[in-house]
Backbone as CSV, one residue per row, in Angstrom:
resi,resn,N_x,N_y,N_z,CA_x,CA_y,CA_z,C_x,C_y,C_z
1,UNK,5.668,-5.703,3.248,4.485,-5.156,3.918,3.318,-6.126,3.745
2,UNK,2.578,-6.682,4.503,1.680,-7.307,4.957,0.288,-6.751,5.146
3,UNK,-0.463,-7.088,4.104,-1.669,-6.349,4.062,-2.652,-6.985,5.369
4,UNK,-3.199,-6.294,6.119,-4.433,-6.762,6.864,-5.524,-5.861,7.089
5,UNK,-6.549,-6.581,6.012,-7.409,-5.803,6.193,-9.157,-6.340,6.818
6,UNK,-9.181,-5.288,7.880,-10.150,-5.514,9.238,-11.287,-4.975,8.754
7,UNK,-12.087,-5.364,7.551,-12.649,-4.904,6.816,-14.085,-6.034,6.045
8,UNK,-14.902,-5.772,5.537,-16.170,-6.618,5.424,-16.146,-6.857,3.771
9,UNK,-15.323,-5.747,3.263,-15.851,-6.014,1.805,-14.705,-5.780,0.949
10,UNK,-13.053,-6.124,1.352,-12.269,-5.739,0.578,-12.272,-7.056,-0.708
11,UNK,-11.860,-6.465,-1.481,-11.861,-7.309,-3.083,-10.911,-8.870,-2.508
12,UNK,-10.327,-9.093,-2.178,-9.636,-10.614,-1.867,-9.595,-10.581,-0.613
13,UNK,-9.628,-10.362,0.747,-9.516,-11.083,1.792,-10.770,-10.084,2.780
14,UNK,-11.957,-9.488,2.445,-12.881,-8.938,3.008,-13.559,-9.619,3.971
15,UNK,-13.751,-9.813,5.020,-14.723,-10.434,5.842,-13.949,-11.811,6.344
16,UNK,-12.673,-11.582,6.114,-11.734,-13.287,6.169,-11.867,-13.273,7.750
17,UNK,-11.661,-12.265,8.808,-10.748,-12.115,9.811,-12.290,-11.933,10.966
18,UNK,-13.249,-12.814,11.232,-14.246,-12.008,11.909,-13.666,-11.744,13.289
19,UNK,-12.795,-12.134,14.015,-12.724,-11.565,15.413,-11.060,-11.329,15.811
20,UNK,-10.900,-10.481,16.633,-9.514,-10.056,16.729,-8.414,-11.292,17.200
21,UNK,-8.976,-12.453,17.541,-7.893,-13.588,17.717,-7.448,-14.007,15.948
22,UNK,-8.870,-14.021,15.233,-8.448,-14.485,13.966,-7.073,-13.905,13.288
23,UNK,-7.195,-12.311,13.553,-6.843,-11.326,12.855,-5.384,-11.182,13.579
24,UNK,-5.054,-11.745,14.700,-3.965,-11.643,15.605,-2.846,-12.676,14.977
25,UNK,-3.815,-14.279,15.003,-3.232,-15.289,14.207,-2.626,-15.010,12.924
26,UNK,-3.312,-14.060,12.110,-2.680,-13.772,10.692,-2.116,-12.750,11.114
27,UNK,-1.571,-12.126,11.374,-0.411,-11.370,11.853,1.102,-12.276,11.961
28,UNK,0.657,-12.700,13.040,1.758,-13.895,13.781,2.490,-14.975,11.991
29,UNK,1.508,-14.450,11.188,1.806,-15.981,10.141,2.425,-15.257,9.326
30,UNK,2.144,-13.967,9.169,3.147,-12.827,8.160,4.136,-12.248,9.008
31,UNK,4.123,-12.467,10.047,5.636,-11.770,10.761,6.169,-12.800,10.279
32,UNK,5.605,-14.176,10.667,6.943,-15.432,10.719,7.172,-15.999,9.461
33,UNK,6.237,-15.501,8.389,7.005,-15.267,7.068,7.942,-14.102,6.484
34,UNK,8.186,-13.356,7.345,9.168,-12.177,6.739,8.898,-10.846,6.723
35,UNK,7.032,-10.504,7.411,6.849,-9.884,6.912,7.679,-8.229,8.207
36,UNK,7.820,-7.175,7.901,8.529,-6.508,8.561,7.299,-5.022,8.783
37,UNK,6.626,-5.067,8.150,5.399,-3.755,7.912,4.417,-4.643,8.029
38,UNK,3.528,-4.127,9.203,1.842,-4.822,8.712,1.162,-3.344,8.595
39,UNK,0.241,-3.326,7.917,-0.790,-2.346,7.050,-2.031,-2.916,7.558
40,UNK,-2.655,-1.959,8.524,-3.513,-2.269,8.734,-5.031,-1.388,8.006
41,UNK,-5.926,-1.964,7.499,-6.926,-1.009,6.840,-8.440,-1.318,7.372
42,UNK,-9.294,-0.357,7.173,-10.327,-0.080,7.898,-11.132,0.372,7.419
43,UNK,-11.405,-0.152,5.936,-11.894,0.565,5.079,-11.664,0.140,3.422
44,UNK,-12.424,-0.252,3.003,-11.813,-1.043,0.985,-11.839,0.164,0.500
45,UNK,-10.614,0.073,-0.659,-10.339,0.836,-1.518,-10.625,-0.026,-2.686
46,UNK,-11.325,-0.982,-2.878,-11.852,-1.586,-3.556,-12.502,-0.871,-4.516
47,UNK,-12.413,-1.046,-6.302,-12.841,0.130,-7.179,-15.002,0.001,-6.715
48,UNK,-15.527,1.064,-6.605,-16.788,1.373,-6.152,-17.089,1.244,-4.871
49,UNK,-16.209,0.873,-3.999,-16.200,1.494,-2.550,-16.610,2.233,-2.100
50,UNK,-17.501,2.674,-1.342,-17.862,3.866,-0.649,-16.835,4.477,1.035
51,UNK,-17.150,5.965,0.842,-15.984,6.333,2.172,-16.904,6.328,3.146
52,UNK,-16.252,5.676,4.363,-17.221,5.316,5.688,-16.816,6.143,6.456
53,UNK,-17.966,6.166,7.690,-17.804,7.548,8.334,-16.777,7.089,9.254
54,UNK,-15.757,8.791,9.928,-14.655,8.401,10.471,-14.788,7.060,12.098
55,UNK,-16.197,7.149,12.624,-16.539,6.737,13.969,-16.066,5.275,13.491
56,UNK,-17.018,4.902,12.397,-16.754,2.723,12.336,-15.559,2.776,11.513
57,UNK,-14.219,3.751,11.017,-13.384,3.239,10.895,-12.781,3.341,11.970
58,UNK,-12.561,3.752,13.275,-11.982,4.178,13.713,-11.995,2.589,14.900
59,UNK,-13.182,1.979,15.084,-13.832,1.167,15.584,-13.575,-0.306,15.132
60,UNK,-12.934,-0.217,14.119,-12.426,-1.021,13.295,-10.887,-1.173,13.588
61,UNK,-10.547,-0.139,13.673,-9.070,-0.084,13.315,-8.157,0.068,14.745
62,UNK,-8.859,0.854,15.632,-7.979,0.804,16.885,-7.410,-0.220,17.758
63,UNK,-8.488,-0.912,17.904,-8.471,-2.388,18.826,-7.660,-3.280,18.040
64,UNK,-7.355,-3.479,17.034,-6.461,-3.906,16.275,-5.163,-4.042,16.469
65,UNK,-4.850,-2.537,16.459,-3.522,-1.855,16.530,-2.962,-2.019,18.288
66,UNK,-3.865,-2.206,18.404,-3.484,-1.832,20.174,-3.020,-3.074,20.591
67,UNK,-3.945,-4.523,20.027,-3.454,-5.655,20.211,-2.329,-5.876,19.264
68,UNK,-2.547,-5.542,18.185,-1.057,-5.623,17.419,0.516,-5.439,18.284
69,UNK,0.310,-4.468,18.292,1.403,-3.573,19.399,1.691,-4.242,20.751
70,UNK,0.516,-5.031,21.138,1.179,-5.677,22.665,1.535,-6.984,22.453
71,UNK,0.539,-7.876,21.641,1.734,-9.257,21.262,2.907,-8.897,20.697
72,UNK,2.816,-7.673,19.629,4.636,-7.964,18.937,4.803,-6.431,18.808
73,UNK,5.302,-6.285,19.977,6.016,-4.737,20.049,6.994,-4.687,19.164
74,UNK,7.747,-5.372,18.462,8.931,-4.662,17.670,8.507,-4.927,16.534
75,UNK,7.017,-5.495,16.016,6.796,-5.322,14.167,6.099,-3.627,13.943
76,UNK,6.095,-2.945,13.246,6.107,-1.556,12.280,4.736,-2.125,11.921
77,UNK,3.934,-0.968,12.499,2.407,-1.433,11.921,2.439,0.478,11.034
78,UNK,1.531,0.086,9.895,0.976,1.059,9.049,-0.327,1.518,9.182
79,UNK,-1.115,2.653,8.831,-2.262,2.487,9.228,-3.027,3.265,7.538
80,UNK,-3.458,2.123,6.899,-4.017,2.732,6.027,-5.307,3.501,5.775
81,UNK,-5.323,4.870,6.164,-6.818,5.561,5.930,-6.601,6.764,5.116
82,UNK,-7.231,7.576,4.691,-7.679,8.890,4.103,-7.464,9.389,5.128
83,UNK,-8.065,9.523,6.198,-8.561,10.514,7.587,-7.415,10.851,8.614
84,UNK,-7.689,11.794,8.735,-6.352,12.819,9.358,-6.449,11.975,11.094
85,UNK,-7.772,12.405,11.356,-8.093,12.062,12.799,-8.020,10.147,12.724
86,UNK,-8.204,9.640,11.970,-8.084,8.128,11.960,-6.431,8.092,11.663
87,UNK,-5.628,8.529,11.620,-4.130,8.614,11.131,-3.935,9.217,12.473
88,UNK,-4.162,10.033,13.194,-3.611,10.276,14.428,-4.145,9.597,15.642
89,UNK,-5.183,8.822,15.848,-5.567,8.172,16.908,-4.758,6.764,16.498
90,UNK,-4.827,6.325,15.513,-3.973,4.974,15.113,-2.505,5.629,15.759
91,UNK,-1.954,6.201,15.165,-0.685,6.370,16.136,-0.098,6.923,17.183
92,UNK,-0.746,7.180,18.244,-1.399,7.263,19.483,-1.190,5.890,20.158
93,UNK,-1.824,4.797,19.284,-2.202,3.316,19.570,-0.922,2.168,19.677
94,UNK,-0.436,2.963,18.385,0.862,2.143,18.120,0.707,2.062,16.442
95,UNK,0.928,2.866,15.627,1.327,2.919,14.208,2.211,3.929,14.085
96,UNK,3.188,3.602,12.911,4.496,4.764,13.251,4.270,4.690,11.727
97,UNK,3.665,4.776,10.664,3.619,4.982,9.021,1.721,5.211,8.798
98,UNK,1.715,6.148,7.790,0.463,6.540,7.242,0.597,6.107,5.970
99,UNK,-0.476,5.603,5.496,-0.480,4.920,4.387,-1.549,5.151,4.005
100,UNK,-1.657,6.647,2.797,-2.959,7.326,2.618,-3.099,7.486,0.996
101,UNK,-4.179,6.642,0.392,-4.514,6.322,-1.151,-4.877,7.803,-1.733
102,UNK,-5.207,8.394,-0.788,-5.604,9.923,-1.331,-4.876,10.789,-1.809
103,UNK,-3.653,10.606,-1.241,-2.520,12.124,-1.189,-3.196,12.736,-0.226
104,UNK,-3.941,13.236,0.705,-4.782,14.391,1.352,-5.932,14.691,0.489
105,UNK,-6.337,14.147,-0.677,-7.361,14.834,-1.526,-8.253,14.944,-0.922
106,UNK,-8.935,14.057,-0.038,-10.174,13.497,0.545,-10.440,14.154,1.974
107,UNK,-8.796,14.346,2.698,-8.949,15.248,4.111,-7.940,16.353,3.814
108,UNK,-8.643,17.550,3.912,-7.127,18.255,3.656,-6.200,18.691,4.839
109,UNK,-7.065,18.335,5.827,-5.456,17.854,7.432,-4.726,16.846,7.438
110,UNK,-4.667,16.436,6.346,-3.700,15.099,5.934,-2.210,15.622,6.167
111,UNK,-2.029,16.672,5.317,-0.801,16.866,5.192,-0.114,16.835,6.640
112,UNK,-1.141,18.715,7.291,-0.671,18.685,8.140,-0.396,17.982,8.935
113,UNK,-1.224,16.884,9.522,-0.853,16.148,10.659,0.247,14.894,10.680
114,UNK,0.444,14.801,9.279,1.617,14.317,9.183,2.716,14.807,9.493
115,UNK,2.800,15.859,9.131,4.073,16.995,9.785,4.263,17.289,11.146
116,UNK,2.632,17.204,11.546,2.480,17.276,13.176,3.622,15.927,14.113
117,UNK,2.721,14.639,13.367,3.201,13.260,13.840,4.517,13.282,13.452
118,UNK,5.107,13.415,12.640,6.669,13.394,12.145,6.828,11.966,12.230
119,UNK,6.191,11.342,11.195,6.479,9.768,10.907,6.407,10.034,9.425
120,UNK,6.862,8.364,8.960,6.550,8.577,7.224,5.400,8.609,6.921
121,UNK,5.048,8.936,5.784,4.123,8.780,4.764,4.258,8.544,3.537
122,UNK,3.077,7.115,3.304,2.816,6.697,1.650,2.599,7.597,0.470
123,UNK,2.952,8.174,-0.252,1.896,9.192,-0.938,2.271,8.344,-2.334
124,UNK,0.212,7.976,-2.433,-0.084,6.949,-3.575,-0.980,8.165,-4.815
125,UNK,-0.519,7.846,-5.461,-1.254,8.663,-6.814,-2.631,7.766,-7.483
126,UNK,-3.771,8.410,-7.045,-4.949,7.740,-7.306,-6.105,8.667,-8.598
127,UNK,-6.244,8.730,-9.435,-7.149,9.204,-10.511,-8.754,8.919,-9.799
128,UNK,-9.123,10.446,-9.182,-10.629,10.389,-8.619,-10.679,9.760,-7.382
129,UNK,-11.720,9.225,-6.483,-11.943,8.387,-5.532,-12.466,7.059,-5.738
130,UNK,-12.003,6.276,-4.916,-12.523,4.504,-5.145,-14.028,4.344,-5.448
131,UNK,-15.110,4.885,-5.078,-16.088,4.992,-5.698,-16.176,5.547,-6.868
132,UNK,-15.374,6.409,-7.562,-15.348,6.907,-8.989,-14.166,6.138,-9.993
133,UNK,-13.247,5.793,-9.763,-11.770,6.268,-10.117,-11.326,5.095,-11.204
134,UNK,-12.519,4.092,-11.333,-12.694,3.089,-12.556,-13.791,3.217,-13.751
135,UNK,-14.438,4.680,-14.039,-15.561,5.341,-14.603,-14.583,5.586,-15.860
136,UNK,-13.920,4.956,-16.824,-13.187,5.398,-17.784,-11.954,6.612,-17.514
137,UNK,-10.875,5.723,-16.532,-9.858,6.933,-16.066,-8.971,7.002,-17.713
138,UNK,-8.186,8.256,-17.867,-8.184,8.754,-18.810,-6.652,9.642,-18.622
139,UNK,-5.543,9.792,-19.405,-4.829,10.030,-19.590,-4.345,10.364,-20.950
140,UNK,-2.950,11.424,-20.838,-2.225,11.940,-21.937,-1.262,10.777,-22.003
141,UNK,-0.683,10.511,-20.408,0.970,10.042,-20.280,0.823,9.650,-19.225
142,UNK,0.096,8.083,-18.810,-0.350,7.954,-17.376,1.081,8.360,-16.490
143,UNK,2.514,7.871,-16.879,3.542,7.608,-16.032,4.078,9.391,-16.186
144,UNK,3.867,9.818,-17.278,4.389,11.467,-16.993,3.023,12.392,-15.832
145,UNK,1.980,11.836,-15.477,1.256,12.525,-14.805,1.302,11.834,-13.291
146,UNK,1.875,10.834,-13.551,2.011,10.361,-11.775,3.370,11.141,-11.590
147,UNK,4.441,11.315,-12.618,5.773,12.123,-12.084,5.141,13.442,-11.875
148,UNK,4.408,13.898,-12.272,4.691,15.477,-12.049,3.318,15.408,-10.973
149,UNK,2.840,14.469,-10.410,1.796,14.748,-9.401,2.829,14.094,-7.974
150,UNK,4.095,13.513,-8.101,4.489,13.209,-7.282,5.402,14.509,-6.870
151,UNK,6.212,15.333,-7.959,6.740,16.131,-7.997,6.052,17.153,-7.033
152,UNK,4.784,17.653,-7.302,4.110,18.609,-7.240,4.135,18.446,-5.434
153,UNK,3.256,17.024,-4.667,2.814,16.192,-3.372,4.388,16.684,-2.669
154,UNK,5.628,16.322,-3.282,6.153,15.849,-2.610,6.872,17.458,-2.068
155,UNK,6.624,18.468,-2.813,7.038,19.671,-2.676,5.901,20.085,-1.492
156,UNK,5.134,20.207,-1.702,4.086,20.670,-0.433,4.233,19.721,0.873
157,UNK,4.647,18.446,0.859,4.936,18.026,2.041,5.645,18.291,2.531
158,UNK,6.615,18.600,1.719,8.824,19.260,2.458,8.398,20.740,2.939
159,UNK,7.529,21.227,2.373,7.385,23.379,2.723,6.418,23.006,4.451
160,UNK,6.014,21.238,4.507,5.217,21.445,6.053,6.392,20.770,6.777
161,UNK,7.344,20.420,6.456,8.762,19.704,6.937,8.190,18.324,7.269
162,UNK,7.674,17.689,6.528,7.286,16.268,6.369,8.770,15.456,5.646
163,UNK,9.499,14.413,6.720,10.750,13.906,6.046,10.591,13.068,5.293
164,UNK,9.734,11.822,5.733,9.977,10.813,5.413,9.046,10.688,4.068
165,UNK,9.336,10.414,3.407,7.821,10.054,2.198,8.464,8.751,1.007
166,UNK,7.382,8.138,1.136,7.776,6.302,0.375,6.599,6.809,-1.413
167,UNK,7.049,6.794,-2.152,6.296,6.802,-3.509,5.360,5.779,-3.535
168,UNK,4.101,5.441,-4.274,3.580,4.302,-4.308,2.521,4.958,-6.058
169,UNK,2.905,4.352,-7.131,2.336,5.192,-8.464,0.805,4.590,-8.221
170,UNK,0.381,3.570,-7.230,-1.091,3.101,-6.964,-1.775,2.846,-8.620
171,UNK,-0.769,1.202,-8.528,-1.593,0.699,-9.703,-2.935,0.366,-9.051
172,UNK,-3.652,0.199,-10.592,-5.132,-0.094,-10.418,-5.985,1.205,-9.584
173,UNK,-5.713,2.179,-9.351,-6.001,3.496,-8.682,-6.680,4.469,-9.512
174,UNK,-7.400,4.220,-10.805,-7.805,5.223,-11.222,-7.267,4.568,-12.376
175,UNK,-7.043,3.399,-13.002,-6.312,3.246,-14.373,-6.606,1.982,-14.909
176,UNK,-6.598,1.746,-16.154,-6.747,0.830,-16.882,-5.360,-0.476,-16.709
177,UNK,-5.906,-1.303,-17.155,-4.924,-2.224,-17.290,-4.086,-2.167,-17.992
178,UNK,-3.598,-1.478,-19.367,-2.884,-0.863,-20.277,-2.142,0.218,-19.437
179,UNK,-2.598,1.296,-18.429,-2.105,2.219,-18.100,-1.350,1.044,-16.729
180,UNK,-1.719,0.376,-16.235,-0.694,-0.367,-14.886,0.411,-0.787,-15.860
181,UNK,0.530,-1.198,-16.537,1.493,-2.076,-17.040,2.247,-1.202,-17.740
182,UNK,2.419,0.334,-18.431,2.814,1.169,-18.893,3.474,1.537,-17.498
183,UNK,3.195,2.059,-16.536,3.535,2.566,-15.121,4.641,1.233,-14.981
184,UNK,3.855,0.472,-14.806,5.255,-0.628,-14.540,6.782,-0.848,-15.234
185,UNK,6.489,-0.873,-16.462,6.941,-0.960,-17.566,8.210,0.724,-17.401
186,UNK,7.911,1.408,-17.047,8.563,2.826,-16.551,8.908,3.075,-15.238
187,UNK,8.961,1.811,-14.590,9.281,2.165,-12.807,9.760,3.027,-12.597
188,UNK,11.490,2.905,-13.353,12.317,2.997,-13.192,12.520,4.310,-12.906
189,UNK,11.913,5.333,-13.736,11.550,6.545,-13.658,11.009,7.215,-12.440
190,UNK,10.431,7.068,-11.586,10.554,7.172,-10.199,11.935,7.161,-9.110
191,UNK,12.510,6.771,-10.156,14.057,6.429,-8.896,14.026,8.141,-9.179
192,UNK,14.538,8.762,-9.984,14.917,10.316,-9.777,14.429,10.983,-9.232
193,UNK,13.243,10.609,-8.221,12.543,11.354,-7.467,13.809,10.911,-5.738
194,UNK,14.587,9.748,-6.300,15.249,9.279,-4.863,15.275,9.345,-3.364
195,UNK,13.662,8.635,-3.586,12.620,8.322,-2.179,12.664,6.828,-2.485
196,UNK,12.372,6.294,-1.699,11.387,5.046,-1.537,10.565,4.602,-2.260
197,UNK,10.326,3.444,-3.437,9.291,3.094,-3.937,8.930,1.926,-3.639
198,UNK,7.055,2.101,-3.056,6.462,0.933,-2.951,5.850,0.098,-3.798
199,UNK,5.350,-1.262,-4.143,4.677,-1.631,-5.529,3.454,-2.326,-5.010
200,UNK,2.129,-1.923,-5.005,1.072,-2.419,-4.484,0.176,-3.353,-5.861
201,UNK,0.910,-4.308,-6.088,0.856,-4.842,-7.024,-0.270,-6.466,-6.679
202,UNK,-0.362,-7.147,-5.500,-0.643,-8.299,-4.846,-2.109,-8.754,-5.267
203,UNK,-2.612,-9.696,-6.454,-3.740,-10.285,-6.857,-4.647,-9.478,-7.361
204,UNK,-4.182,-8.254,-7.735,-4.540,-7.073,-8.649,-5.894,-7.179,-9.824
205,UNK,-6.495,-6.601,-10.172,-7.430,-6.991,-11.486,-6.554,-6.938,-12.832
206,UNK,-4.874,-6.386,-13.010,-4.367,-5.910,-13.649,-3.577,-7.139,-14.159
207,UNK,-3.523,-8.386,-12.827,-3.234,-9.344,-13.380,-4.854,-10.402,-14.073
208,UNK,-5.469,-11.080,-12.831,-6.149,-11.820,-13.046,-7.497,-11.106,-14.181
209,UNK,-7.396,-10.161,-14.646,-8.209,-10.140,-15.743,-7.124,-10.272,-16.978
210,UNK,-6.020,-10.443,-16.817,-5.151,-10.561,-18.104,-5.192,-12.022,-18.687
211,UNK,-5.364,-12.862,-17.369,-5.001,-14.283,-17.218,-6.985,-14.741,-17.559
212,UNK,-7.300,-14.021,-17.680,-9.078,-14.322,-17.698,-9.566,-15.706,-15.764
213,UNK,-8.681,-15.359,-14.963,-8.824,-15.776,-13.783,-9.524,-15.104,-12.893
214,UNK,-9.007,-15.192,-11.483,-9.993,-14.367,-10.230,-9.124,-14.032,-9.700
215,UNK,-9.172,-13.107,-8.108,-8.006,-12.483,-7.309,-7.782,-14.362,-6.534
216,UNK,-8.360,-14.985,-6.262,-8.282,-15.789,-5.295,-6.879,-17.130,-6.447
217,UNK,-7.032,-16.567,-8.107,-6.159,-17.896,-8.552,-4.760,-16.993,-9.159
218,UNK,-4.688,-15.305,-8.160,-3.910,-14.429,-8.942,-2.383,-14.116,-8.431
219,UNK,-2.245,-15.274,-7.489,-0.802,-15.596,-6.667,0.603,-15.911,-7.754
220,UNK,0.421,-16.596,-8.443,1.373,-16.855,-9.876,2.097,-15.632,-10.467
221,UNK,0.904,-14.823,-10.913,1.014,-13.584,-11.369,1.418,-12.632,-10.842
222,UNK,0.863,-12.471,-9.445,1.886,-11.795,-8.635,2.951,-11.260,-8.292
223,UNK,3.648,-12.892,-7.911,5.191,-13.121,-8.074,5.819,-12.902,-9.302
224,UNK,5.308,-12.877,-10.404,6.102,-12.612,-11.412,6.201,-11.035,-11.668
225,UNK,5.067,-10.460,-11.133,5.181,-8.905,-11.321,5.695,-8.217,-10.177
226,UNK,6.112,-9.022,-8.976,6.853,-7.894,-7.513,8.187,-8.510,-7.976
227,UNK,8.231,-9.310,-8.598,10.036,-9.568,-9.464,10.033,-8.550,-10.493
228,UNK,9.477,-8.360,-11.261,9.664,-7.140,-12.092,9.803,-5.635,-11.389
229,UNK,8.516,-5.785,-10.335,9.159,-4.579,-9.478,9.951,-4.102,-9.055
230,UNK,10.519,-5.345,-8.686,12.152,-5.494,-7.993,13.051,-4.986,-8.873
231,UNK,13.155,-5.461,-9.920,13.980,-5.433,-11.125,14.407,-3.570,-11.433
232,UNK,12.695,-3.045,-10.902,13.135,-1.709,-11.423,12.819,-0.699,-10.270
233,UNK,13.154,-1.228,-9.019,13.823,-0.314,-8.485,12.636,-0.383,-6.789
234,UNK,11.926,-1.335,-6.848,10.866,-1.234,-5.402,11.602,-1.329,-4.715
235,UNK,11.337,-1.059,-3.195,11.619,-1.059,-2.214,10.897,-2.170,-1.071
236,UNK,9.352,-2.044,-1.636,8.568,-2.272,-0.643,7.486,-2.991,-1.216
237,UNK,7.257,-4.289,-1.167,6.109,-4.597,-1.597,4.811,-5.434,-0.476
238,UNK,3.925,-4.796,-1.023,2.618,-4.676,-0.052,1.676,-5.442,-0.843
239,UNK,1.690,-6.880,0.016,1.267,-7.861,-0.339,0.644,-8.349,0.890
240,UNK,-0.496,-9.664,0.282,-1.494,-10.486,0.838,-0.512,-12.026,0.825
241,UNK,0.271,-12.132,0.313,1.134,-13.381,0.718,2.448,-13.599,0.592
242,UNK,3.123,-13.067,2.333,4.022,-12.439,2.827,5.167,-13.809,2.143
243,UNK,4.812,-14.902,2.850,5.613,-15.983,2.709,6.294,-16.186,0.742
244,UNK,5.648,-16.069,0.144,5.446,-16.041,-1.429,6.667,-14.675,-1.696
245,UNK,6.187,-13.655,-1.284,6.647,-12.523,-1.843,8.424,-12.221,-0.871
246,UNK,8.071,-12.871,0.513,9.727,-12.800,0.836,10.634,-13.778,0.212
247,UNK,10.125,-14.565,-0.157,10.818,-15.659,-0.935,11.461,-15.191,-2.066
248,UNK,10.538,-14.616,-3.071,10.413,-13.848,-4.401,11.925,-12.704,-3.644
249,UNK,11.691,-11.781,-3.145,12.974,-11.011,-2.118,14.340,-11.533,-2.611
250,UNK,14.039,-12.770,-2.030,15.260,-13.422,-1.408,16.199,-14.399,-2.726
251,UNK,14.415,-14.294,-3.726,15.828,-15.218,-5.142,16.517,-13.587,-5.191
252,UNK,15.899,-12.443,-5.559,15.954,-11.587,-6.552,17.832,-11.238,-5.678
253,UNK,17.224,-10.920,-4.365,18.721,-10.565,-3.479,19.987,-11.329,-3.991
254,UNK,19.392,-12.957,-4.187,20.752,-13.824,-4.622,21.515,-13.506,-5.712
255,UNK,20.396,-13.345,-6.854,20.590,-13.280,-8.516,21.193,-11.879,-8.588
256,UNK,21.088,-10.918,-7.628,21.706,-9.453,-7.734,22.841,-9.205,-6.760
257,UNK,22.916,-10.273,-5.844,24.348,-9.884,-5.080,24.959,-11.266,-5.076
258,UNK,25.571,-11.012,-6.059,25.820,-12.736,-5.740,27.525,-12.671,-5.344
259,UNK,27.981,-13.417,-4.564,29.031,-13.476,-3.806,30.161,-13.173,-4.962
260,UNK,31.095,-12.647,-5.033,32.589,-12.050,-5.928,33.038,-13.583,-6.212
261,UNK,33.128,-14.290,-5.002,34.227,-15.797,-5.364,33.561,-16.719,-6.244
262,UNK,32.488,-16.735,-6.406,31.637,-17.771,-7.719,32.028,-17.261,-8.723
């Protein structure tokens, strides 16, 4: 998954993309690196972010999608928002996945209209909202409270007959750097939920404050942690450098299926 975000102030690539040829070009450079999901966002979830009103995300995000969809009709665009009505005009446009940091906390027609649309949905476990959710987040058992909040999500989505649903434990979402790496460190534990797990792991603060670096020198680190992801059980990783991370894919595929006759 291929992050693109059409956005002014996200933490590593905010304000990169000023006009929709730019933003078309980086598309074209993560398809033809591997990428198979583009994620489109309209809005930072950046920790102290503020939520923008639904009109300029919407303004943001459509014209996007619409050109997305007519140069490369067969790539899977995502549409990452909170907003029920920004989740249903995006796929209208051409998005067939919701990719919502909230769970519904933030809209509570989330659910429904997912059930309405009958496409998948992300459901990311976030402690508070992006303007709050780095104020000293706080836990018993960070990885026993994302299971039983996934437990809990994933039961109310099945009673609206919502099929599809991809896990995402949304490191850096409300948690310390001790608590990402505990979550990580326990992936594995998510498989018994036997859905889909995504790892939104890509130039993180969880690395580059470990490394005393920046998001822009946090590519190294990266790769070494969507290989660990791999290791325990991702599915999907939703990254800013497609080429890097399909590569990373493609040792892990070798080193785990490796031909019977060697």
């Amino acid at each position: 998954m291929g992050v693109l975000n059409v956005t002014p102030d996200s933490f590593f690539d905010g304000g990169k993309y000023e006009n929709v040829k730019a933003l078309l070009e980086q598309v074209e450079k993560m398809i033809s690196a591997g990428a198979i999901i583009i994620d489109v966002g309209g809005m930072s979830s950046r920790p102290g972010a503020e939520i923008i009103k639904v009109k300029e995300e919407l303004n943001r995000v459509i014209p996007v999608i619409e050109q997305i969809k007519k140069q490369f009709p067969a790539v899977i665009i995502s549409i990452d928002t909170v907003r029920s009505e920004v989740a249903r005009q995006s796929v209208a446009v051409g998005a067939s996945i919701i990719n919502d940091i909230s769970a519904g906390s933030i809209d509570d027609q989330m659910f429904k209209t997912v059930a309405e649309l009958n496409i998948p949905y992300i459901l990311m476990h976030m402690q508070g909202k992006p303007e709050n959710m780095q104020q000293e987040p706080d836990y018993q058992d960070v990885t026993k409270t994302v299971l039983n909040f996934f437990i809990e999500k994933i039961g109310e989505l099945r009673a609206l007959g919502v099929k599809d649903i991809i896990l995402d434990p949304g490191f850096g979402f409300g948690k310390t750097i001790q608590h990402n790496y505990h979550l990580l460190q326990k992936f594995t534990i998510f498989k018994i939920l036997d859905l889909p797990l995504l790892a939104g792991l890509s130039r993180k603060s969880m690395i580059y404050k470990v490394l005393d670096s920046t998001p822009q020198e946090a590519l190294n680190g990266t790769t070494v942690l969507n290989t660990l992801a791999l290791e325990r059980g991702a599915k999907i990783l939703r990254v800013h450098d497609v080429k890097e991370a399909k590569e990373t894919i493609t040792l892990w595929k070798q080193l785990n299926h490796e031909p019977k006759t060697l």
